[in-house]
N, C-alpha and C positions, 0 to 999 in steps of 0.2 A: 681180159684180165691178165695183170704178170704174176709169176709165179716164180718163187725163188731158187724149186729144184724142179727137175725131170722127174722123180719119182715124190712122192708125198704121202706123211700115212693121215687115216681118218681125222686126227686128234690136230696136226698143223693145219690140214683147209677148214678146221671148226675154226681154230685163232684166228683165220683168215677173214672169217664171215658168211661160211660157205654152212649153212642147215643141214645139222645132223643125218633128217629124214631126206634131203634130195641125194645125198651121198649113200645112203642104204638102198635109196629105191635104184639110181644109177650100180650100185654092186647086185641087185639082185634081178637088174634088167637080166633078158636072156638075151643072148648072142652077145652081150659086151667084151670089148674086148680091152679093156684098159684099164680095170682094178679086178685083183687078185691078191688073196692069204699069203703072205709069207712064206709060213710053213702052212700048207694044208691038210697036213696030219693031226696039227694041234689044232683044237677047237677054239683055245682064245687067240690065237696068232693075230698080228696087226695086218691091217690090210694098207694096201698101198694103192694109190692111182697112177697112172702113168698121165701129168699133168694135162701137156697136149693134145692127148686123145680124149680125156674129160672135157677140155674145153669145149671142142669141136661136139663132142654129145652133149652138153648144157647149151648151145647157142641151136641144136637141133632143135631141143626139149624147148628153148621160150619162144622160138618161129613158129614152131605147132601152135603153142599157147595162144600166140598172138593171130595166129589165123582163125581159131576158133572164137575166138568172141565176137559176137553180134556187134557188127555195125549197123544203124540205121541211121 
């Protein structure tokens, strides 16, 4: 997928086509290392992804997917 910037917040990869909930669940993976608060002090602060390393964990996330389903 292309991406128009390096960094991105929540609200451009929704316009994108990117589901709210896989962008919540990728920020509240543990050990991620490519979205992070802004400001982290402030509770509403925007979060941002760092595009490239999201991709790279989304094509992780649908390989798994797609190893799990039952073939027969």
């Amino acid at each position: 997928m292309e991406y128009p910037k390096a960094m991105m917040k929540i609200k451009e990869l929704i316009d994108m086509g990117i589901p709210e909930s896989m962008l919540m669940n990728a920020y509240r993976e543990k050990g991620q290392n490519f979205a992070q608060k802004i400001d982290p002090k402030r509770p509403n602060s925007p979060i941002v992804f760092d595009t490239a390393e999201f991709d790279k964990w989304r094509m992780k996330m649908q390989r798994a997917e797609n190893k799990a389903i039952i073939r027969g």
